[in-house]
N, C-alpha and C positions, 0 to 999 in steps of 0.2 A: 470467174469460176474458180474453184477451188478444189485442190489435186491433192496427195498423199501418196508419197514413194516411199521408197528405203533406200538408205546408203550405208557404209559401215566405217569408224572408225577408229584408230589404233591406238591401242592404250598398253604401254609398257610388251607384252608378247600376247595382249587376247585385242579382240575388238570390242566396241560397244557399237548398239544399232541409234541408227543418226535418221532420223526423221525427217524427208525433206518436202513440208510443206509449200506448196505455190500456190498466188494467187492473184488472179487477174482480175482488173479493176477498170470501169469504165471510164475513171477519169485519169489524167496526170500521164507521165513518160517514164520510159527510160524501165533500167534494170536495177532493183535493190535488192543485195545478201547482206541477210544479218543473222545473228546467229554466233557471234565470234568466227568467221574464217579470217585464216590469215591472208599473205600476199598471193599465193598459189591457187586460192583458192576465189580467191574475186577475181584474178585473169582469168579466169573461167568462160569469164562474160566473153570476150574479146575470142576468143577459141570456141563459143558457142555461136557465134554471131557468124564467123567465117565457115562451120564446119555446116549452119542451115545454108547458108547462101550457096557455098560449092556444092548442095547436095540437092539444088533446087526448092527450097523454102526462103523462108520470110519469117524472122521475128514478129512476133505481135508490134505494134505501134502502140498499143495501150502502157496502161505501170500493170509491170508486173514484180511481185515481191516473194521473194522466195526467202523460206526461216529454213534455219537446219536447228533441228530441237535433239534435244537439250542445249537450250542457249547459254549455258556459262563452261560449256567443253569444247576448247581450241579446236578449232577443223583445220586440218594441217593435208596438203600435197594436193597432187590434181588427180586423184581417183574420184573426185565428187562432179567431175565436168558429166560424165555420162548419166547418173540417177538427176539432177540440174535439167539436163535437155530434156530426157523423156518427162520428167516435169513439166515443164512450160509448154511441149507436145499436147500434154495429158491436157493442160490446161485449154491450150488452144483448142481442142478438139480434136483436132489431127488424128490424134490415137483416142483410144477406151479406153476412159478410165479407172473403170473395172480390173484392167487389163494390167494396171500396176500397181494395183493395188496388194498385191500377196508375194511382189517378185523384189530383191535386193538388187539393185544397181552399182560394177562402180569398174570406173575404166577413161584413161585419158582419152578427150578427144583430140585430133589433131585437125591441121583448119581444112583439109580437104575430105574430113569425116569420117577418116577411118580411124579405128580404136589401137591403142597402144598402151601396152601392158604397165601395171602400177605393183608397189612391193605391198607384201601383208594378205595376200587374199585367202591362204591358208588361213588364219585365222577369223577373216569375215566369213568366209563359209563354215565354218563351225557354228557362228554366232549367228548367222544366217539360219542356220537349222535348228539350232537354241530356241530361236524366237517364233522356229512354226512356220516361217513362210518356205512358199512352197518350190519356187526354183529363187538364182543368182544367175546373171547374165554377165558376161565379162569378156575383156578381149581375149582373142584365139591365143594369143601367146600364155594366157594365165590359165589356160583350159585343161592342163595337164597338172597343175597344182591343186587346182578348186577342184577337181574329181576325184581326190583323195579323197574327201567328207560324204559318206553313205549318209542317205537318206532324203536328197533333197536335188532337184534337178538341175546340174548345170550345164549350160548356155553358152558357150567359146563362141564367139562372134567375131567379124572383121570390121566392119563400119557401124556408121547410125542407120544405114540405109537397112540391113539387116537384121538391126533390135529393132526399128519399126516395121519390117516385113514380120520379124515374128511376133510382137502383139498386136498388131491386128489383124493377121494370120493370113497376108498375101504371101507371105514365104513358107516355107518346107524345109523345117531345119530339126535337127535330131538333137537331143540331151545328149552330152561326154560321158562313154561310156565309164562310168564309175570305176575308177582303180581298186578303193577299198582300201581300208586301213590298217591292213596288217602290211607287215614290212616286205618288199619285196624280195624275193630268192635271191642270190648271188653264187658264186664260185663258192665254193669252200676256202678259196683262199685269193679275194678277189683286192689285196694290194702287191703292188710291185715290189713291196721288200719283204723280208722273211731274214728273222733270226740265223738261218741256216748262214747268211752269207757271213757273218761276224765270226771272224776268230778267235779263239780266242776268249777273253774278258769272263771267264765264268761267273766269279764274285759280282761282277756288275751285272750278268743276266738275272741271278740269283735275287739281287735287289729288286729289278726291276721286274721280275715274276712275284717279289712281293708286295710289291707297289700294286701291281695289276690287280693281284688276288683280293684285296682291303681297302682299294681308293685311296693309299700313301700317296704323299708327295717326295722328291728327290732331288737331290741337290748331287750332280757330278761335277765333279772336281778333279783339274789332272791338264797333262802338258796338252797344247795343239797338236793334232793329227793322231791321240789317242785312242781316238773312236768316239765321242760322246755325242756328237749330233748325229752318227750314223746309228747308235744304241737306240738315242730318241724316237730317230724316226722311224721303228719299228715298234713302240711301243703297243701304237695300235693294233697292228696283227696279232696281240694276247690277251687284250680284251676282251671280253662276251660279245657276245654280239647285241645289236639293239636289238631290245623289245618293240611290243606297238607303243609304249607309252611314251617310253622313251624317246621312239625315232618322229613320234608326231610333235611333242615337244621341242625336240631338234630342231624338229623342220620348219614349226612356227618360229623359230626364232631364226632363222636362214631364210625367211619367205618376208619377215619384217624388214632386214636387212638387205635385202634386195638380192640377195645372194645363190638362190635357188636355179636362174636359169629358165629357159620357157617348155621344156620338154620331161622336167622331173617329177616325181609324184613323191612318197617320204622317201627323206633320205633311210640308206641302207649301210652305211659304215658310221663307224664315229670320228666325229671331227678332228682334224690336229690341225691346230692355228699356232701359227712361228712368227709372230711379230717380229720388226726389226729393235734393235735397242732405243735407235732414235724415235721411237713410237712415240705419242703424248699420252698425256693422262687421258683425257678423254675418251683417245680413241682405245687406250686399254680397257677403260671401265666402263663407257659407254655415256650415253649425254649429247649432248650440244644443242644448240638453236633448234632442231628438230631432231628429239631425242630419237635414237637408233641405241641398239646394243653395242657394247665395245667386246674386244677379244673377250675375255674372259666368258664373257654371255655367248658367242659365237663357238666356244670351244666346251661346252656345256655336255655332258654325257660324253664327253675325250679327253683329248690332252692338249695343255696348253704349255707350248714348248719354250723358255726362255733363256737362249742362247747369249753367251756374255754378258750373265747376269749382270754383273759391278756396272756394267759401261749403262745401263738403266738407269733412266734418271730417280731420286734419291724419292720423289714425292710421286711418282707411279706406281715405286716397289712399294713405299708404304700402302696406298691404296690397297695393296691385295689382303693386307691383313684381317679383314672382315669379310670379304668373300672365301677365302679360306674356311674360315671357321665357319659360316653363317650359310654356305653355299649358295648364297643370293649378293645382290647387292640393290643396293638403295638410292638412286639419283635426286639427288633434292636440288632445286634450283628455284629463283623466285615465284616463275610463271609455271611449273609442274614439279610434279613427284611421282616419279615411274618407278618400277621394280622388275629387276630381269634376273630371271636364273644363272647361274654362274657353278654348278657344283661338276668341275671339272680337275682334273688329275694334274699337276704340277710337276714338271719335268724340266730342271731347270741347269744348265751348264756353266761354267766357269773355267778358265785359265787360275792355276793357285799363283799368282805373282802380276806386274804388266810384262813381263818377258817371257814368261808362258813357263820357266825352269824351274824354279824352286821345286823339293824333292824330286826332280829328275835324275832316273838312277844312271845316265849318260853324261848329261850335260849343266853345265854350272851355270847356275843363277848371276844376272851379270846385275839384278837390282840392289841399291847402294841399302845401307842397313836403315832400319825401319818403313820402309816402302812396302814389304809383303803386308804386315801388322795393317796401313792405313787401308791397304787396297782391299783386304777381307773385309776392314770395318766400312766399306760399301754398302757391305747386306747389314740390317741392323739386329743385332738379337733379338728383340721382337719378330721379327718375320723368318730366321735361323730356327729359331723355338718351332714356328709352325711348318717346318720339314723334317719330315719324319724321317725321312732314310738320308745321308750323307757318307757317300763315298767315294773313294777316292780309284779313279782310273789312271792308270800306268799304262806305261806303250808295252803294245806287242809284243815279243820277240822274235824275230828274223824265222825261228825254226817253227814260230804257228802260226805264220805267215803263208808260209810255202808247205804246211801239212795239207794235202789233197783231204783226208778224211772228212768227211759232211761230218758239220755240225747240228746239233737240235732243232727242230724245226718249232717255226711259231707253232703249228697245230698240237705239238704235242705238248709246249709249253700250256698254252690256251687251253689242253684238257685238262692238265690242274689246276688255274685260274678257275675255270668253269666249276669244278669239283667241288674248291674253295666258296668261291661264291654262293653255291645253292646250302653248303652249311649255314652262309650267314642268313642268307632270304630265310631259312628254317626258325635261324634264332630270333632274326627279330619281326616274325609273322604277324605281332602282337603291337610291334610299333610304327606307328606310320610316321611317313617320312625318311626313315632310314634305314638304308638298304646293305652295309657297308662297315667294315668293322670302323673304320676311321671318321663317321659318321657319329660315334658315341660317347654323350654327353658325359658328366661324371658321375650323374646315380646308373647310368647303365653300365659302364666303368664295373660298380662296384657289385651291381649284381650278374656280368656275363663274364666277368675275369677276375675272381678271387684268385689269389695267390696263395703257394703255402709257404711254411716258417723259410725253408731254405732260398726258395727264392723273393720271398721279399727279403734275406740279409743281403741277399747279391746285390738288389736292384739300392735296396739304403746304399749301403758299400759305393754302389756306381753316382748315387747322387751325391754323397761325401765326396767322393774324388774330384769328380768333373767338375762338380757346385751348377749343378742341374736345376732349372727351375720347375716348379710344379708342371706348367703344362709340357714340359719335357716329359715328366715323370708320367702324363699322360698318355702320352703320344708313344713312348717306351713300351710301355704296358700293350697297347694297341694292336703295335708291330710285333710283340710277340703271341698274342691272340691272335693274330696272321697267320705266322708260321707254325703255331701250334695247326691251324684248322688246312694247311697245306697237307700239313702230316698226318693229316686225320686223329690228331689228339685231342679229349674229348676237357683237357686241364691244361694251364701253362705251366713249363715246367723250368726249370732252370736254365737244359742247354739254349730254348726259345730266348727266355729272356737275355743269354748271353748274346746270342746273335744279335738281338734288337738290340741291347748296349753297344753292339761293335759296331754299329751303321750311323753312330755320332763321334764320326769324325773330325769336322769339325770343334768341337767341345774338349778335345783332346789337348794339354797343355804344349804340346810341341810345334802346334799350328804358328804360321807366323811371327815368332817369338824369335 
């Protein structure tokens, strides 16, 4: 006999639907998958065979052959163990056929038949509902994710015993009450850190509210225990908050990853992911034998925080050079080619020397001469070029330290981000894709931030100096289109552009010298 399921499988952050024909045959033995699965995916047999017997069934004795179509797209993981059974169910008789005919399966089985949770199902329920069919069934742990997707009825189940009570409808089980896809409510100010606590540092909040405002990236720089990972980590709290688009996009790429959890439905803040230095490439960009997203893709509509930068290895850091720019990034490898989002916010820390003192207005630098020079030339000017703010943090001083007076809080920072930003959604209503003044190319460049006579002599004048390269020159111009639309200025103007030249510090001839 011959049966017709659904399964879904994972391609870079969306699903495709996976056909999983079975078909039983009077003559011959045994169990055949074909279809390209990999090794995860043919143990299936062995975890299908133990999860009928502990549940009181019997494999057929016959050959049975099951295809996952499209036969030339790798099936990867054991989400295909569950749509596999009710196949060979269907086949057998057991169940109606009918009955799977219009439902998405997919959910590990274990050998004593209860179902346990698989990553990616945010995205097969989408795809699920893409294609018309009319529910997905899945484990109860996945059941708080897949009810994110209106439209289409899902099934949180605990065993096989279960998914066959409900299609052939000896059981009494209710569809997950649909979450829905807007983002859900939180505090008004639902992280743990808050601007207010920083003393201090005005110049670097100033940066980093223009970083928020525009999608910059930034580079701090300055002694240990200045403050720059506790700056960091409050980035987030002046951010917008997600949209639906945005947080469903998040979340697909946190639900691929396996990241999600079994009780969350879209994510509702935006991500900060702090890799450690000794991270690999991979797992920064994302890849491997069974591609997953790397940080970068994981920190996607956030901040991706890179703590002691230098100490990163040399072919990591270059990797970001095209996700940077490109806000995506590209996995090519023999056997695939996947593409995962990556257009995330750069926040990046540094020691200016290895003894952490160099311009410390306390303490002298104990590194021997030309050792600052090698350890900047870590970061390569290629990837310096594509950080737009660069500044320099200095320690506190003792007396705003101990100033009791409350500082600025993120909310009210984040009202002028927010302010800022719905200028930009205004200006570029017209182009899609880009949301963000740091988002634009060089014809939008030229037609959203014309300069006048006095400030383009400034900005020539600053490229003369520095010996600036063109996409400095871009990335300049950018940042003061920022600060202009902070200010609600409807033109850039010279003191903008000043600013934006002063946040290349680095480029400054007394650096390391």
């Amino acid at each position: 006999m011959f049966v017709r399921t659904y399964a879904g499988a994972i391609a870079g952050i969306d699903a495709i639907r996976v056909t999983v024909e079975v078909n039983l045959t009077g003559s011959g033995l045994g169990l055949y998958l074909v279809g390209l699965p990999d090794n995860a995916v043919k143990e299936s047999e062995q975890r299908i065979r133990a999860a009928f017997e502990n549940s009181g069934r019997k494999m057929s004795g016959r050959k049975i052959v099951v295809n996952l179509a499209p036969a030339d797209l790798r099936k990867e993981g054991s989400g295909f163990d569950l749509p596999i059974a009710v196949g060979i169910l269907a086949a057998m008789e057991e169940i109606d056929p009918a009955a799977v005919a219009d439902t998405l399966f997919a959910g590990e089985l274990s050998l004593d038949g209860s179902l346990r949770p698989v990553r990616g199902i945010l995205p097969i329920a989408v795809k699920a509902r893409e294609e018309g069919l009319r529910r997905l069934v899945v484990p109860a742990g996945n059941g708080a994710e897949a009810a994110v997707v209106e439209g289409i009825e899902v099934y949180a189940l605990r065993s096989l015993d279960e998914v066959i009570g409900l299609l052939d409808g000896t059981g009494s089980f209710a569809p997950v009450a649909a979450a829905g896809e807007a983002v859900p409510r939180t505090a008004e100010n639902p992280y743990a850190e808050d601007f207010a606590d920083v003393k201090g540092q005005a110049a670097v909040k100033r940066a980093l509210e223009i970083a928020a405002a525009g999608g910059h990236n930034v580079l701090m720089i300055g002694a240990p225990g200045s403050g720059k990972t506790m700056l960091a980590r409050r980035m987030p709290t002046i951010l917008p908050p997600l949209g639906s688009r945005e947080a469903l996009e998040t979340t697909k790429i946190h639900s691929v990853a396996g990241k999600l959890g079994t009780v969350r439905g879209l994510l509702a803040q935006r991500p900060f992911r702090s890799p450690h230095h000794l991270t690999s490439q991979v797992a920064l960009i994302g890849g491997g034998q069974s591609p997953q997203p790397g940080e970068i893709s994981l920190a996607h509509n956030g901040v991706l925080f890179l703590d002691e930068l230098p100490e990163f290895g040399r072919n990591a850091l270059e990797v970001l050079r095209q996700p940077l720019e490109e806000k995506r990034i590209v996995v090519s490898r023999a056997r695939y080619s996947v593409e995962y989002p990556a257009n995330f916010t750069l926040i990046a820390a540094m020691n200016p020397c290895p003894c952490g003192y160099y311009n410390h207005p306390t303490k002298e630098c104990s590194c021997p001469p030309g050792t600052v020079h090698r350890y900047l030339n870590r970061i390569s000017g290629p990837l310096l070029d594509r950080i737009d703010l660069q500044v320099e943090v200095t320690p506190v001083a003792i007396g705003e330290l101990s100033d009791a007076r409350p500082a600025e809080t993120s909310a009210a920072i984040r009202e002028r981000v927010v302010r800022a930003r719905a200028v930009q959604a205004a200006r570029f209503r017209t182009v899609e894709g880009v949301h963000t003044n740091a988002m634009m190319n060089a014809r939008m460049l030229r037609e959203f931030c014309p300069l006048g006579d006095a400030a383009r002599r400034l900005l020539e004048q600053a490229m003369a100096r520095l010996d600036l390269s063109a996409r400095a020159y871009d990335r300049i111009v950018k940042v003061a289109r920022t600060i202009a639309d902070l200010e609600g200025a409807a033109d850039i103007g010279t003191a903008h552009l000043a600013e934006a030249i002063n946040y290349r510090s680095l480029d400054r001839g007394g650096w390391g010298r």
